[in-house]
C-alpha positions in Angstrom: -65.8 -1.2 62.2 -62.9 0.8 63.1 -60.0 1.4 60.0 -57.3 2.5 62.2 -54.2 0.8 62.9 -54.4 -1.4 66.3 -51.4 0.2 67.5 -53.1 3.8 67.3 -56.6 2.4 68.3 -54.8 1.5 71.3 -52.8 4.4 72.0 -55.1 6.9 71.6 -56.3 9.2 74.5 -59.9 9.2 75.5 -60.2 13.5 74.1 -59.1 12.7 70.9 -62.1 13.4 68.5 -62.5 10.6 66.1 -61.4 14.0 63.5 -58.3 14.5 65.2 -57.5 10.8 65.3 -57.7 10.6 61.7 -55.1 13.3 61.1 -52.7 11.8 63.3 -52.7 8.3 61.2 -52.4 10.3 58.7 -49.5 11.9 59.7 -48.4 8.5 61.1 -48.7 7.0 57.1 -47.0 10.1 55.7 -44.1 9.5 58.3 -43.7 5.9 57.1 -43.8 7.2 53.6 -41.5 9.5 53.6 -38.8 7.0 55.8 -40.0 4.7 52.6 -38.8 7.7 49.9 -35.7 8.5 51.9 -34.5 4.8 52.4 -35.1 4.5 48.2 -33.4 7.8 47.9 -30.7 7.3 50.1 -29.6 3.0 48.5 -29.8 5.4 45.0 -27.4 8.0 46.2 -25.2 4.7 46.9 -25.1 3.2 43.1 -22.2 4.3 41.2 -22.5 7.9 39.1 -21.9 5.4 36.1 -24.2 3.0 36.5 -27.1 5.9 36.9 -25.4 7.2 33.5 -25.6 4.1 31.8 -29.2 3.8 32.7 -29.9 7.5 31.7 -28.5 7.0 28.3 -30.4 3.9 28.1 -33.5 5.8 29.1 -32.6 8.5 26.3 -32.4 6.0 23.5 -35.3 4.6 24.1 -37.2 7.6 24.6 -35.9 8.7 21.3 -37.0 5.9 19.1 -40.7 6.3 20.8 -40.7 10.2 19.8 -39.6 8.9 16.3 -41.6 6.2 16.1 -44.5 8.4 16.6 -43.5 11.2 14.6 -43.6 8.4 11.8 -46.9 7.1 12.7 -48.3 10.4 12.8 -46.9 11.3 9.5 -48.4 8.3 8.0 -52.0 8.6 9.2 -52.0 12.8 7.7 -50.4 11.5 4.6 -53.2 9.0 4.2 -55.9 11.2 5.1 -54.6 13.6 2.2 -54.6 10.6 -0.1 -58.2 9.4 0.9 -59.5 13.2 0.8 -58.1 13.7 -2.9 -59.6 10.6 -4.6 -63.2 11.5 -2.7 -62.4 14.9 -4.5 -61.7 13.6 -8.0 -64.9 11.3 -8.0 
């Protein structure tokens, strides 16, 4: 069974090797990829430079209370090894 698109199974001449076909779709999905990434790129070029701030600061916040959150947690977990290890120690 053939994986190839139909439209490049059709189009493909005869002294193409089956190697050389493969690169092309390749190319052929990169080139729809990278329309994808500039169509994405180009409808966030058009939001408002506030809007994208707003969302950064947003972003920044909440990036913040996870590094905290984890610090904590981290802290926490050391603090109760320490505890655990001294009362093995006394006994």
């Amino acid at each position: 069974m053939d994986d190839r698109p139909a439209s490049s199974a059709l189009l493909s001449p005869p002294e193409l090797s089956p190697l050389e076909q493969e690169v092309l779709d390749e190319y052929e999905r990169l080139a729809d990829n990278m329309k994808t990434l500039a169509s994405m790129l180009d409808t966030m070029a058009a939001r408002p430079t506030t809007e994208i701030l707003d969302g950064l600061r947003e972003l920044e916040r909440k990036t913040s209370l996870v590094f905290t959150l984890l610090k904590a947690s981290v802290y926490s977990i050391v603090l109760q090894q320490e505890i655990d290890w001294g009362d093995q120690a006394q006994h």
